[in-house]
C-alpha positions in Angstrom: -2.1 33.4 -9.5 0.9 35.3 -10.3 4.4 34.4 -12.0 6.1 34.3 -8.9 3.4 32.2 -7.0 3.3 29.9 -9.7 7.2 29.6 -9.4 7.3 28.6 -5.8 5.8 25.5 -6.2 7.2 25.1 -10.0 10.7 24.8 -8.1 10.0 24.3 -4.5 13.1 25.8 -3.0 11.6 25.8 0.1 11.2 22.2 0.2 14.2 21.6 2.0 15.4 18.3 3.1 16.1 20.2 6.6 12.2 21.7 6.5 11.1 18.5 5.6 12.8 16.3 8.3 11.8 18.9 11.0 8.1 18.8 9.7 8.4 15.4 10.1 9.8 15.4 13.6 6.7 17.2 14.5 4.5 14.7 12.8 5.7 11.9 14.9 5.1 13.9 18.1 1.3 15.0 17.2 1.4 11.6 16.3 2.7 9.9 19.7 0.7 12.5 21.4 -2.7 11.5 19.9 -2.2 7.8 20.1 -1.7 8.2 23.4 -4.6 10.0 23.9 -6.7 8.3 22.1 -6.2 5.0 24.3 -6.2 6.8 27.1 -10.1 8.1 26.4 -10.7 4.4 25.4 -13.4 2.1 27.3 -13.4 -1.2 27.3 -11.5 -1.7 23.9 -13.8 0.8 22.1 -12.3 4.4 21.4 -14.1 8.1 21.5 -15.7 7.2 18.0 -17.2 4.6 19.1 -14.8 2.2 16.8 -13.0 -0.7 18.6 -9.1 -0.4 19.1 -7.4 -1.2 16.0 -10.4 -1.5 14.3 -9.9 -3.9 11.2 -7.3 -5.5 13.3 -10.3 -7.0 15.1 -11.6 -8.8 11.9 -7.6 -10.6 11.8 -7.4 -11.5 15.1 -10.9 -12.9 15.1 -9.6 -15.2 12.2 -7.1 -16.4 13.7 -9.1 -17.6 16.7 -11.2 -19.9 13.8 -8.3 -21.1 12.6 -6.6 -22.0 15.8 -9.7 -23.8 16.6 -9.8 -25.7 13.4 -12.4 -23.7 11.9 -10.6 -22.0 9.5 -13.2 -22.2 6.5 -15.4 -20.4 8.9 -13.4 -17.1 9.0 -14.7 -16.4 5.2 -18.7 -17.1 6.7 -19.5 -13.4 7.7 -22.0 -14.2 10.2 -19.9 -16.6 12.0 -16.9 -14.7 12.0 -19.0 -11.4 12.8 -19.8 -13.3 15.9 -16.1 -14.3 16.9 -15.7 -10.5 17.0 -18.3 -9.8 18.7 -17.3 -12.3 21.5 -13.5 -9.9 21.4 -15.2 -7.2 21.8 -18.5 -6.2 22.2 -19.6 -3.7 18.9 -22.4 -3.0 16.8 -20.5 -3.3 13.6 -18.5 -6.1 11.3 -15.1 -6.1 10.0 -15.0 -8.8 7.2 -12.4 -11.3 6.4 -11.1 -11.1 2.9 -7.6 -12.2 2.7 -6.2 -15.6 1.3 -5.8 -18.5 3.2 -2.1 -17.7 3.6 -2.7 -14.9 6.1 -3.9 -17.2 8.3 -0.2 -18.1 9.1 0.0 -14.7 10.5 -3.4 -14.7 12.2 -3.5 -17.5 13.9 -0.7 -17.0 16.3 -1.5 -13.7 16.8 -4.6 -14.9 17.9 -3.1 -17.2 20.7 -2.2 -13.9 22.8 -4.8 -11.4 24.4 -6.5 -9.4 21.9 -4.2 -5.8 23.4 -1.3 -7.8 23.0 -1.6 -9.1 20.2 -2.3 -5.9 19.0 0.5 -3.6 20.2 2.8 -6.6 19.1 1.4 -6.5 15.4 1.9 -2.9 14.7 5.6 -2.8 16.9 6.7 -5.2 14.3 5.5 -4.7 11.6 6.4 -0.8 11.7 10.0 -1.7 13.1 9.9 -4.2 10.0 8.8 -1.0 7.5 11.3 1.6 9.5 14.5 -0.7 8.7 13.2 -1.4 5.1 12.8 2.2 4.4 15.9 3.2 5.9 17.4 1.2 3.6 15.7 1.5 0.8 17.2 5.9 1.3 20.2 5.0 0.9 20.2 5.7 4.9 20.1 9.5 4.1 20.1 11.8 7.1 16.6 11.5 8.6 15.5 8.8 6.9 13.9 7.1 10.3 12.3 10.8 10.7 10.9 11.2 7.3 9.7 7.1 7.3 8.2 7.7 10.9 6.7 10.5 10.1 5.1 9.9 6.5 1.4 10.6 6.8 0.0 7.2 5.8 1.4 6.1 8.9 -1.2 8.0 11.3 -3.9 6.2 9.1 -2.1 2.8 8.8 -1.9 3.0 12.7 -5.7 4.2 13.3 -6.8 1.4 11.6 -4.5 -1.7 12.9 -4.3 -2.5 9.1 -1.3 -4.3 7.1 0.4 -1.6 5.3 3.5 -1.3 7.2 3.7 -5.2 6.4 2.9 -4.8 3.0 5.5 -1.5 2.5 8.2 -3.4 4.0 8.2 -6.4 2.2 8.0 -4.2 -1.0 10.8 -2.1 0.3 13.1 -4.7 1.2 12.7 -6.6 -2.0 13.6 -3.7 -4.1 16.8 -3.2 -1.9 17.6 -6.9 -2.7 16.9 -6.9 -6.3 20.2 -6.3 -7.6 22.7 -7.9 -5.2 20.4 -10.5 -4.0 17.7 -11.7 -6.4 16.4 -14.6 -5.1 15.9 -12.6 -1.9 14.3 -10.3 -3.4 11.5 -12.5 -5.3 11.2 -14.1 -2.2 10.2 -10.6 -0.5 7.9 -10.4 -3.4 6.6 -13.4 -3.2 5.1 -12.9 0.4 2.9 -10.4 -1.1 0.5 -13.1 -2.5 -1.9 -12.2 0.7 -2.2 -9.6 -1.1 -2.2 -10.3 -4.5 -3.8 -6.8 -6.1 -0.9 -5.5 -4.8 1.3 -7.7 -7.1 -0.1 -7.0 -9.8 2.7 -5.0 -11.5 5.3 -6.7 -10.1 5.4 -9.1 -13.3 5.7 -6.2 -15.9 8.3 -4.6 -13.8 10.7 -7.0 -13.4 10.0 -8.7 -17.0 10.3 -5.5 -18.5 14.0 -4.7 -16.5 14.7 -8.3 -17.4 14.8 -9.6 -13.2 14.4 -13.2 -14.5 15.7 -15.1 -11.2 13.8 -12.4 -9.3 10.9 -13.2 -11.1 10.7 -16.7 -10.8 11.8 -16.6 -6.8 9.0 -14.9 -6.5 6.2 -16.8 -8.5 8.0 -20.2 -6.7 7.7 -18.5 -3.4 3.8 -17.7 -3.7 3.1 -21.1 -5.1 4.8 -22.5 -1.9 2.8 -20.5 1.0 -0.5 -21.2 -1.2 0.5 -25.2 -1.1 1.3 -24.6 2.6 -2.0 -23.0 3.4 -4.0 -25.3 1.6 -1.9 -28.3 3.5 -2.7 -26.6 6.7 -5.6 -25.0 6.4 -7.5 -27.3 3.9 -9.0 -27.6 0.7 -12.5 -26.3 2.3 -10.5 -22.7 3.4 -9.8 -22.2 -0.4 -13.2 -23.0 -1.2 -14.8 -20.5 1.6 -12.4 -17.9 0.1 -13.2 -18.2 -3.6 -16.5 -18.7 -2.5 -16.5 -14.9 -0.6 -15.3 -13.3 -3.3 -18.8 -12.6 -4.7 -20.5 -10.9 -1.7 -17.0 -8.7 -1.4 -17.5 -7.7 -4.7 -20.8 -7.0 -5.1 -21.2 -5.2 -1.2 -18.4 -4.1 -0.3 -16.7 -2.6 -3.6 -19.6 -2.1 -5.8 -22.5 -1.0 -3.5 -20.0 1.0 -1.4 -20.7 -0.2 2.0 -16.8 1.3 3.2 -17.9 4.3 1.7 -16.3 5.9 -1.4 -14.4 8.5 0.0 -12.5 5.6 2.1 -11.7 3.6 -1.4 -9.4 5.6 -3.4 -9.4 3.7 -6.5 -9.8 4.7 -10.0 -13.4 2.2 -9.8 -14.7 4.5 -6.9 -13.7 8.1 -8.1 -15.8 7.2 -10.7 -18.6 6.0 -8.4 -18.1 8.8 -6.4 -18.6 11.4 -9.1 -22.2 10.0 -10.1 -21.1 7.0 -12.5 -22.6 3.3 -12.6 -20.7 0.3 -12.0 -20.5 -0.7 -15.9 -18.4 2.9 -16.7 -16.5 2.4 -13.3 -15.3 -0.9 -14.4 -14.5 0.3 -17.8 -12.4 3.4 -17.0 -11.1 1.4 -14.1 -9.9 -1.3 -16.8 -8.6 1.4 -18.9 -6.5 3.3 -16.3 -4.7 0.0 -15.2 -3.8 -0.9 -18.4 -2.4 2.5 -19.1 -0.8 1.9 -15.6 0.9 -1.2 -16.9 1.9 -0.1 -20.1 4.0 3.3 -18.1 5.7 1.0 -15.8 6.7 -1.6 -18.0 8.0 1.3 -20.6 9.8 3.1 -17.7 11.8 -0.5 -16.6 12.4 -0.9 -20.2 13.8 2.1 -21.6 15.2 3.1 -18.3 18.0 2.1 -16.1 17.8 4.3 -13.0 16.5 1.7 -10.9 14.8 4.1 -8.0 13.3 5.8 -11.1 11.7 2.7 -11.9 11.0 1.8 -7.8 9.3 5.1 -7.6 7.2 5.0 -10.6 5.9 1.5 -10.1 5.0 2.0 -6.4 3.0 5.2 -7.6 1.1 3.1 -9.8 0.3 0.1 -7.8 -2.9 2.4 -6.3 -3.9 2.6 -10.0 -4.6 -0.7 -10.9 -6.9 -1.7 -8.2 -10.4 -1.4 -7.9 -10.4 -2.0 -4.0 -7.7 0.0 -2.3 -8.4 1.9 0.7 -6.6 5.0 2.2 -4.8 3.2 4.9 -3.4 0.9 2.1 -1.5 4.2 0.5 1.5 3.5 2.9 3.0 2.1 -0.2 3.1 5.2 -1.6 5.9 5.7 0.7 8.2 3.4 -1.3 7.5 5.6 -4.2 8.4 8.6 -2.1 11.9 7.8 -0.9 12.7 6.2 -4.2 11.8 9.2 -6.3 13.8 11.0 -3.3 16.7 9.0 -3.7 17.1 9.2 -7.3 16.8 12.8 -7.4 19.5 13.0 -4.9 21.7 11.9 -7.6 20.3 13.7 -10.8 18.3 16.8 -9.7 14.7 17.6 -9.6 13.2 19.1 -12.7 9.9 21.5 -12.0 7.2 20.5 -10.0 9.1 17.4 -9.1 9.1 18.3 -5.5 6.3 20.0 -5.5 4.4 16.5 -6.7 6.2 14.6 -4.0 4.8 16.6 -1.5 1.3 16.2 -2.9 1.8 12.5 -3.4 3.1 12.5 0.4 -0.3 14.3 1.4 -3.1 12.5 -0.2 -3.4 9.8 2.3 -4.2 11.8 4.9 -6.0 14.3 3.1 -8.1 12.0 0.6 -10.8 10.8 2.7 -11.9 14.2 4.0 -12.2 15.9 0.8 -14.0 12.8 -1.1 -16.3 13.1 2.1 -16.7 16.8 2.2 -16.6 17.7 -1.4 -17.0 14.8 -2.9 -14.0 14.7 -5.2 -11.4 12.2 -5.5 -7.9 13.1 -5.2 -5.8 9.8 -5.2 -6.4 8.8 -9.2 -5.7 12.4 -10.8 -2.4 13.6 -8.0 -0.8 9.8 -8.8 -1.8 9.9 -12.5 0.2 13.7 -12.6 3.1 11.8 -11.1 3.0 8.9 -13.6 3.2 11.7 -15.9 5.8 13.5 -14.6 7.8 10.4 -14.7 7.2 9.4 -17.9 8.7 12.6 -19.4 12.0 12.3 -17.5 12.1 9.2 -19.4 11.4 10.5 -22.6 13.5 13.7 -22.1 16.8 10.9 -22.2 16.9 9.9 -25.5 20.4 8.6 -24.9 19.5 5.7 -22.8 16.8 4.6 -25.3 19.9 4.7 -28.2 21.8 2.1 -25.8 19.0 0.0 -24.7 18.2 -0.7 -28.8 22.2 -1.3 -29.1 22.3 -3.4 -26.2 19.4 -5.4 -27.8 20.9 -5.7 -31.4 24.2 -7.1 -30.0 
């Protein structure tokens, strides 16, 4: 490749926020178009694949029918629950259950409307929820709504009826709380214990940035919905849960049965590339902790708090075993973050061109681990982690007032 090849991506002038908002815009209508079409072509609930509407929607609405029956320990027994979706809709197939008990609140009235319903109203909400969250997260830059609309996780998020626009939208709004309104924030954060691998870095962030009151918002706000589930749900639900954590492990993440191309962990590139389960947990082990120590250095040494945003929403996909592509909408808080704060200091080479990449993989990841098996997700947000890091480093000045600060 020559110099000058190498030099349009090392700078990305091209990369336009004007190119990018209309590449958006076009996104959204191949988007709108196919969604269209695709229920359109649908039969009876089931798609073209062959794949029910919403597809791992069906295995949330399907709870929620056990729970507003009063069987809620029953959602976590995969043959029972396999037959509640059957009775939805008719499919040779089974989308398991493996959220805490706290989700519940969400299934079960979702489950008191007709399956379609229920549906449509799910993703309209939630996706509203994530569009106003991101907008604000920007900054409300110019084509903000565009650029949220249209970020490519949100064509798999949507395929899938899955719970990433829920889960990008409370991480978005908390972060846009977190300096004017703390408690807010943590308790944003603190809705995220149904899905607690997604947490995981939340901790070291805001320890690390010293968000005390966020912090403990945020632990007192999971505590609460986990005593309210098991006052509503019961003792029994916990148990069921705990007690289907084994069979998740062992079937679903260690034996593959989504398929490694689908799981974009660290734990399954590893898997994917020939390794056994004893080296998948080790480097997985290894990679999170590096993870951790990054983000917790970043919030320490720096205060640019979209710096921080970005490189802790980059890593959150690194410190899980099981993460799936659909779950990579929270890769769009990294995105606008990272956006945002070079709006204000400049990018430095192959910033933009690492955004892009970042912006790609969800929709790109699955069909390249499939067709040539190779993982993309671990090594593309690893580069970023990088790349962040060294902006860090390359301020020596803030590292000089953070020790004064800390000697006072």
């Amino acid at each position: 490749m020559s110099i000058r090849a190498i030099d349009v991506f090392r700078r990305a002038d091209w990369l336009t926020r004007e190119r990018v908002i209309a590449y958006a815009r076009i996104f959204v209508g191949v988007l709108v178009v196919a969604t269209i079409g695709w229920v359109a072509l649908s039969k009876g609930m089931i798609d073209i694949a062959g794949h029910p509407l919403g597809t791992d929607f069906l295995n949330v609405y399907a709870a929620g029918l056990l729970a507003d029956a009063g069987l809620a320990p029953d959602a976590y027994d995969w043959h029972i629950h396999g037959q509640v979706e059957a009775s939805v809709i008719a499919y040779d197939g089974y989308f398991g259950w493996h959220y805490p008990p706290m989700f519940l609140f969400l299934a079960a009235p979702l489950a008191l409307m007709p399956y379609a319903l229920a549906l449509v109203l799910y993703l309209a909400a939630t996706f509203a929820a994530y569009l106003a969250a991101m907008i604000r997260l920007s900054g409300r830059m110019t084509g903000a709504a565009w650029l949220a609309a249209g970020f490519p996780a949100v064509f798999v998020n949507l395929g899938h009826g899955q719970n990433g626009f829920l889960t990008t939208s409370l991480l978005a709004a908390g972060f846009v709380c977190v300096e004017a309104r703390p408690i807010a924030a943590g308790i944003f954060f603190g809705c995220l214990v149904y899905k607690p691998q997604f947490a995981l870095l939340l901790p070291v962030a805001l320890m690390a940035g010293g968000y005390w009151r966020t912090l403990m918002s945020a632990s007192i706000t999971a505590a609460l919905l986990s005593l309210a589930s098991l006052a509503v749900f019961g003792p029994a639900t916990w148990l069921a849960f705990f007690g289907s954590l084994e069979p998740t492990r062992t079937i679903i993440l260690e034996q593959g049965a989504t398929g490694w191309p689908k799981i974009v962990s660290v734990f399954s590139a590893v898997r994917l590339l020939g390794g056994g389960i004893d080296v998948a947990y080790a480097i997985q082990t290894c990679v999170t902790l590096v993870a951790m120590a990054i983000v917790g250095f970043v919030w320490w040494r720096s205060r640019r708090l979209w710096l921080g945003v970005g490189c802790l929403a980059l890593a959150i996909p690194l410190t899980t075993p099981y993460v799936l592509d659909y779950d990579l909408m929270v890769l769009a808080v990294g995105v606008f973050a990272l956006a945002r704060e070079n709006e204000e200091t400049g990018f430095r080479p192959w910033e933009k061109s690492l955004l892009a990449l970042v912006t790609l993989t969800p929709v790109t990841a699955r069909a390249i681990g499939t067709a040539l098996h190779v993982p993309i997700v671990p090594p593309v947000l690893m580069l970023a982690l990088v790349a962040i890091l060294m902006r860090v480093v390359a301020n020596p000045l803030e590292m000089r007032v953070r020790f004064a600060s800390l000697s006072e």
